[in-house]
VMD Tcl script that draws the C-alpha trace (Angstrom):
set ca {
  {-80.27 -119.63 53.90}
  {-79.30 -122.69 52.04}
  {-77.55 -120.55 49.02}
  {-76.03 -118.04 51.61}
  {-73.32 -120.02 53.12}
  {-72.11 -120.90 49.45}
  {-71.85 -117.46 48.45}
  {-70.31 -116.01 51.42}
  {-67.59 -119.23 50.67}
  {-67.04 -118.38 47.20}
  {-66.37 -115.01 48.28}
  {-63.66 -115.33 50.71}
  {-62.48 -117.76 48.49}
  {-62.22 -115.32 45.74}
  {-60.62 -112.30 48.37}
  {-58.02 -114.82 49.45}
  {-57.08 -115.90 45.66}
  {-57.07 -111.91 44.70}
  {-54.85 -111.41 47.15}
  {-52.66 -114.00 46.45}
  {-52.65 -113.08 42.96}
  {-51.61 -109.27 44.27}
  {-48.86 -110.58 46.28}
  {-47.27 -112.25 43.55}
  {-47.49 -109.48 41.22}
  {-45.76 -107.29 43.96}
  {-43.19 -109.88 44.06}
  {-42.69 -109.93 40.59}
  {-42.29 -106.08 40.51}
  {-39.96 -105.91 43.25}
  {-37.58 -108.62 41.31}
  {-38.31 -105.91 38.13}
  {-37.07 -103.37 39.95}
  {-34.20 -105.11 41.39}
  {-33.01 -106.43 37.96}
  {-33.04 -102.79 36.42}
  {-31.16 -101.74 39.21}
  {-28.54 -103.68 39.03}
  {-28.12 -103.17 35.16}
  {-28.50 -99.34 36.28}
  {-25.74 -99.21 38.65}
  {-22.97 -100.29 35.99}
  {-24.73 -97.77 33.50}
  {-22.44 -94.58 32.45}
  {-26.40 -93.04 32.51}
  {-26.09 -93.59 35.78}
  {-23.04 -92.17 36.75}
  {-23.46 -89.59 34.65}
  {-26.63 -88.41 36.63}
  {-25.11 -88.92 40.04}
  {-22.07 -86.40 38.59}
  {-24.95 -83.73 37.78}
  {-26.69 -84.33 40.88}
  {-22.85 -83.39 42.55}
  {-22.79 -80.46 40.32}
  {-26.04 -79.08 40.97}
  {-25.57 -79.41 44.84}
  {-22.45 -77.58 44.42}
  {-24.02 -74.54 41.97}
  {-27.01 -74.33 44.97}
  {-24.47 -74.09 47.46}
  {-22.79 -71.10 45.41}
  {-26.00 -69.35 45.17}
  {-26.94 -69.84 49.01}
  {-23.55 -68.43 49.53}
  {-24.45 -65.32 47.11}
  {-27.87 -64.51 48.56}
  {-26.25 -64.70 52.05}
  {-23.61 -62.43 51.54}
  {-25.85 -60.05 49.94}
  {-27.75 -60.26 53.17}
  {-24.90 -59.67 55.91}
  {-23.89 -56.11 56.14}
  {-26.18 -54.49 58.94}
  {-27.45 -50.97 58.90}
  {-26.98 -50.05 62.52}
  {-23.12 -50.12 62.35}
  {-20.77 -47.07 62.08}
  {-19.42 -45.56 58.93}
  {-16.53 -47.15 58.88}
  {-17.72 -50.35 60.20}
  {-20.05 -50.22 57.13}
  {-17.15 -49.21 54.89}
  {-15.24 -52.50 56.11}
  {-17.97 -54.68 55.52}
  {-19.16 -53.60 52.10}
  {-15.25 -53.95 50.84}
  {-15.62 -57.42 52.46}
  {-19.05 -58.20 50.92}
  {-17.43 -57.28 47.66}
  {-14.35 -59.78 48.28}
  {-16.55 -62.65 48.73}
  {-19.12 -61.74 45.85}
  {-15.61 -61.58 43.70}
  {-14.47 -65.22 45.20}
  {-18.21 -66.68 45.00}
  {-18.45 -65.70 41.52}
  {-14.63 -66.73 40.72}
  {-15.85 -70.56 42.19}
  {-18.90 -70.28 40.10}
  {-16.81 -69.55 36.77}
  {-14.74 -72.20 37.62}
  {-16.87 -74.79 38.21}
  {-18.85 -74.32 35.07}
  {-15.51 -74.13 32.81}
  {-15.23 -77.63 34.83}
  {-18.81 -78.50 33.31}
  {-18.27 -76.87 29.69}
  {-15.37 -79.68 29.42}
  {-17.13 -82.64 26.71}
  {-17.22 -85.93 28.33}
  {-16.36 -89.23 26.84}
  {-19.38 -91.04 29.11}
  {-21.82 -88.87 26.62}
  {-20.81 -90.66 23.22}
  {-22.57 -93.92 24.29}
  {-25.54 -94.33 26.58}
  {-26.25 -98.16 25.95}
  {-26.93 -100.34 29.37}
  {-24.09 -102.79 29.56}
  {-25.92 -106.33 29.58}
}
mol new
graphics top color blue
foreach p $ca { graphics top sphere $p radius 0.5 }
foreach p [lrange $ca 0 end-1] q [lrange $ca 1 end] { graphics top cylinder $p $q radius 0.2 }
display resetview
Protein backbone atom coordinates (compact mmCIF):
# COMPACT_ATOMS: atom_id res chain seq x y z
CA UNK A 1 0.00 0.00 0.00
CA UNK A 2 2.90 2.10 0.95
CA UNK A 3 4.37 2.17 -2.86
CA UNK A 4 0.76 2.58 -4.30
CA UNK A 5 -0.02 6.08 -3.48
CA UNK A 6 3.47 7.08 -5.08
CA UNK A 7 2.75 5.49 -8.22
CA UNK A 8 -0.72 6.48 -8.71
CA UNK A 9 1.06 10.31 -7.99
CA UNK A 10 3.67 9.92 -10.46
CA UNK A 11 1.10 8.99 -12.81
CA UNK A 12 -1.25 11.79 -12.80
CA UNK A 13 1.66 13.71 -12.58
CA UNK A 14 2.95 12.39 -15.77
CA UNK A 15 -0.93 12.63 -17.61
CA UNK A 16 -1.08 16.25 -16.53
CA UNK A 17 2.63 17.10 -17.90
CA UNK A 18 1.67 15.02 -21.31
CA UNK A 19 -1.00 17.00 -21.66
CA UNK A 20 0.52 20.07 -21.12
CA UNK A 21 3.18 19.19 -23.40
CA UNK A 22 0.16 18.37 -26.14
CA UNK A 23 -1.37 21.65 -25.61
CA UNK A 24 1.60 23.49 -26.38
CA UNK A 25 2.42 21.64 -29.40
CA UNK A 26 -1.20 22.41 -30.64
CA UNK A 27 -0.44 25.91 -29.93
CA UNK A 28 2.58 25.91 -31.71
CA UNK A 29 0.85 24.36 -34.80
CA UNK A 30 -1.93 26.64 -34.83
CA UNK A 31 0.70 29.76 -34.86
CA UNK A 32 2.37 27.40 -37.96
CA UNK A 33 -0.54 27.46 -39.63
CA UNK A 34 -1.40 30.97 -39.10
CA UNK A 35 2.08 32.21 -40.25
CA UNK A 36 1.79 30.19 -43.64
CA UNK A 37 -1.38 31.66 -44.08
CA UNK A 38 -0.68 34.84 -44.01
CA UNK A 39 2.46 34.45 -46.35
CA UNK A 40 -0.22 32.39 -48.51
CA UNK A 41 -2.72 35.01 -48.88
CA UNK A 42 -0.23 37.58 -50.65
CA UNK A 43 1.04 34.52 -52.78
CA UNK A 44 0.23 34.79 -56.76
CA UNK A 45 -0.02 30.62 -55.93
CA UNK A 46 -2.69 31.59 -54.19
CA UNK A 47 -4.58 33.65 -56.31
CA UNK A 48 -3.84 31.75 -58.98
CA UNK A 49 -5.73 28.68 -57.40
CA UNK A 50 -8.70 30.69 -56.22
CA UNK A 51 -8.95 31.88 -60.25
CA UNK A 52 -9.07 27.99 -61.19
CA UNK A 53 -11.31 27.18 -58.48
CA UNK A 54 -13.70 30.24 -60.30
CA UNK A 55 -13.07 28.57 -63.53
CA UNK A 56 -13.86 25.17 -62.66
CA UNK A 57 -17.18 26.24 -60.89
CA UNK A 58 -18.04 27.97 -63.98
CA UNK A 59 -17.05 24.82 -66.58
CA UNK A 60 -19.41 22.52 -63.91
CA UNK A 61 -22.05 24.91 -64.21
CA UNK A 62 -21.80 24.63 -68.18
CA UNK A 63 -21.98 20.97 -68.02
CA UNK A 64 -25.03 20.90 -65.46
CA UNK A 65 -26.55 23.19 -67.94
CA UNK A 66 -25.71 20.59 -70.90
CA UNK A 67 -26.92 17.42 -69.17
CA UNK A 68 -30.12 19.36 -68.24
CA UNK A 69 -31.04 20.45 -71.46
CA UNK A 70 -30.42 17.15 -72.85
CA UNK A 71 -32.93 16.03 -70.31
CA UNK A 72 -35.98 18.55 -70.90
CA UNK A 73 -37.93 17.71 -73.94
CA UNK A 74 -40.84 15.30 -72.75
CA UNK A 75 -42.24 12.46 -74.77
CA UNK A 76 -45.91 12.88 -74.04
CA UNK A 77 -46.22 16.22 -75.96
CA UNK A 78 -47.66 16.72 -79.51
CA UNK A 79 -45.73 16.73 -82.72
CA UNK A 80 -45.34 20.00 -82.98
CA UNK A 81 -44.90 20.71 -79.42
CA UNK A 82 -41.96 18.25 -79.76
CA UNK A 83 -40.80 19.96 -82.95
CA UNK A 84 -40.63 23.38 -80.89
CA UNK A 85 -38.78 22.02 -78.19
CA UNK A 86 -36.09 20.03 -79.96
CA UNK A 87 -35.33 23.40 -82.19
CA UNK A 88 -35.14 25.00 -78.70
CA UNK A 89 -32.98 22.22 -77.13
CA UNK A 90 -30.73 22.75 -80.08
CA UNK A 91 -30.54 26.72 -79.46
CA UNK A 92 -29.35 26.28 -76.04
CA UNK A 93 -26.90 23.25 -76.76
CA UNK A 94 -25.52 25.92 -79.57
CA UNK A 95 -25.33 28.88 -76.75
CA UNK A 96 -24.02 26.35 -73.91
CA UNK A 97 -21.36 25.22 -76.10
CA UNK A 98 -20.68 28.92 -77.57
CA UNK A 99 -20.09 29.93 -73.46
CA UNK A 100 -17.98 26.90 -73.12
CA UNK A 101 -15.64 27.91 -76.19
CA UNK A 102 -15.46 31.11 -74.85
CA UNK A 103 -14.53 30.62 -71.62
CA UNK A 104 -11.72 28.28 -72.41
CA UNK A 105 -10.24 30.77 -75.22
CA UNK A 106 -10.46 32.99 -71.84
CA UNK A 107 -8.28 30.14 -70.12
CA UNK A 108 -5.88 29.34 -73.23
CA UNK A 109 -4.75 33.19 -72.69
CA UNK A 110 -0.79 32.77 -70.85
CA UNK A 111 -0.72 34.52 -67.62
CA UNK A 112 1.99 36.68 -66.27
CA UNK A 113 1.19 35.26 -62.41
CA UNK A 114 2.71 31.78 -63.95
CA UNK A 115 6.39 33.09 -64.66
CA UNK A 116 7.15 33.31 -60.89
CA UNK A 117 5.69 31.24 -58.08
CA UNK A 118 8.07 32.43 -55.16
CA UNK A 119 6.13 33.35 -51.67
CA UNK A 120 6.71 37.03 -51.15
CA UNK A 121 8.53 37.19 -47.60
Amino acid sequence: MLYLIPALFVIACVIFVGRSYAIKARLAQAMLDRAIARKLSTSPLNLEVMHLREQNAVMRNLLLDMVENETSVATDQTKSEQARALSARTKRRREIFGEAVFVLQQNERPQASNQNHKIAG
